[in-house]
C-alpha positions as CSV (number, residue, x, y, z in Angstrom):
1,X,-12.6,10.4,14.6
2,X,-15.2,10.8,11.7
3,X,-15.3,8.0,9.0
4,X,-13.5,10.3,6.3
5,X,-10.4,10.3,8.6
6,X,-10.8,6.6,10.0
7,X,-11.3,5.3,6.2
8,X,-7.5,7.1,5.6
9,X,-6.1,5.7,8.5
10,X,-7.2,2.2,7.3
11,X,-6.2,2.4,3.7
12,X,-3.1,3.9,4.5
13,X,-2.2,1.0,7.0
14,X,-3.6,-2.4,4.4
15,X,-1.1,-0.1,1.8
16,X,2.3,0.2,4.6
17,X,2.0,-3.5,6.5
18,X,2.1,-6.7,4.2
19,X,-0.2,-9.3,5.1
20,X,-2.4,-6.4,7.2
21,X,-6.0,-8.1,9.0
22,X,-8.6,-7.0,10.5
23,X,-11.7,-7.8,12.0
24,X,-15.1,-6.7,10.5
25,X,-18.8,-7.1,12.6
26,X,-21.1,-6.5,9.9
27,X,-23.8,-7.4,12.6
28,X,-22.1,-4.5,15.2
29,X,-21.3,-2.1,12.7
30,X,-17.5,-2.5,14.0
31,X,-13.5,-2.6,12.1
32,X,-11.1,-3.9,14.4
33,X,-8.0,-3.3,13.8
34,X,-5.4,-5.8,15.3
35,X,-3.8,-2.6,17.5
36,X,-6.9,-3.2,19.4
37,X,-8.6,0.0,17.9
38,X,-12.4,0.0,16.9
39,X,-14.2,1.9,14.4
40,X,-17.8,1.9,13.7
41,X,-19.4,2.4,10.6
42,X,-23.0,3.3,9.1
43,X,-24.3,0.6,6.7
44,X,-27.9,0.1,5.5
45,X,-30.1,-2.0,6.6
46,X,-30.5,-4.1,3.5
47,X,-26.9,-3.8,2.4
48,X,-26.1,-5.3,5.9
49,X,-28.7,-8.1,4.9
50,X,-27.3,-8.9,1.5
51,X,-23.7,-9.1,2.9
52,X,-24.5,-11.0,5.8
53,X,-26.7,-13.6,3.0
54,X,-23.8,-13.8,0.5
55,X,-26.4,-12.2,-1.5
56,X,-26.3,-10.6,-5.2
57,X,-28.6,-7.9,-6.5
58,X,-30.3,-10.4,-8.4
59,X,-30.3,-13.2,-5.6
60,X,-31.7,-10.3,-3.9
61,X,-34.8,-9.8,-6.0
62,X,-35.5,-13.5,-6.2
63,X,-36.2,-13.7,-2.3
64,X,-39.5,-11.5,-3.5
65,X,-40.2,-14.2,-6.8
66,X,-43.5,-14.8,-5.0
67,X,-44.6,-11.2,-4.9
68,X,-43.1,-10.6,-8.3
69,X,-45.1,-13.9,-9.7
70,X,-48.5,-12.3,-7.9
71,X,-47.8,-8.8,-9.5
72,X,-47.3,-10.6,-13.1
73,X,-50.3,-12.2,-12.7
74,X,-52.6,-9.4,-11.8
75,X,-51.4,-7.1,-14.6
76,X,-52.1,-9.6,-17.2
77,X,-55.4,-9.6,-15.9
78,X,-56.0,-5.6,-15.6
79,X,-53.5,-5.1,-19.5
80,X,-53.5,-8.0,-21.1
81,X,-52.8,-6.0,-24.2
82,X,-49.2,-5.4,-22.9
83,X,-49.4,-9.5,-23.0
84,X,-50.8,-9.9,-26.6
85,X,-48.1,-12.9,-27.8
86,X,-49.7,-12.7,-31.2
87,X,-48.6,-9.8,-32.6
């Protein structure tokens, strides 16, 4: 079954059954569903990593503050005209 047609079967079960679970493996790439059935589906890298961190976009960008403070640092140095705080 290709993820168009499992993504229907899903939605149109959470809509029909009250109270509807199932299981989802972000690590495995897997939906259970409590029938038993499986599903895999494709999800990036990185996505994978920000949902499995509780991450945000922005949390996401601080886990790089170092690299971001380094990169600041050196462009002040080679434009400090984009830095003038005089003007």
């Amino acid at each position: 079954m290709g993820h168009d047609q499992c993504r229907l079967v899903l939605f149109a079960e959470v809509a029909h059954v009250l109270g509807y679970t199932l299981h989802v493996d972000l690590t495995a790439n897997l939906v259970h569903k409590p029938d038993g059935t499986v599903f895999e589906f494709v999800l990036n890298v990185l996505e994978r990593e920000r949902l499995l961190g509780g991450l945000d976009e922005i949390e996401l960008t601080m886990l790089d503050s170092a690299l971001i403070a380094d990169y600041e640092v050196a462009r002040r140095k080679t434009e400090p005209w984009l830095f003038d705080e005089q003007g």
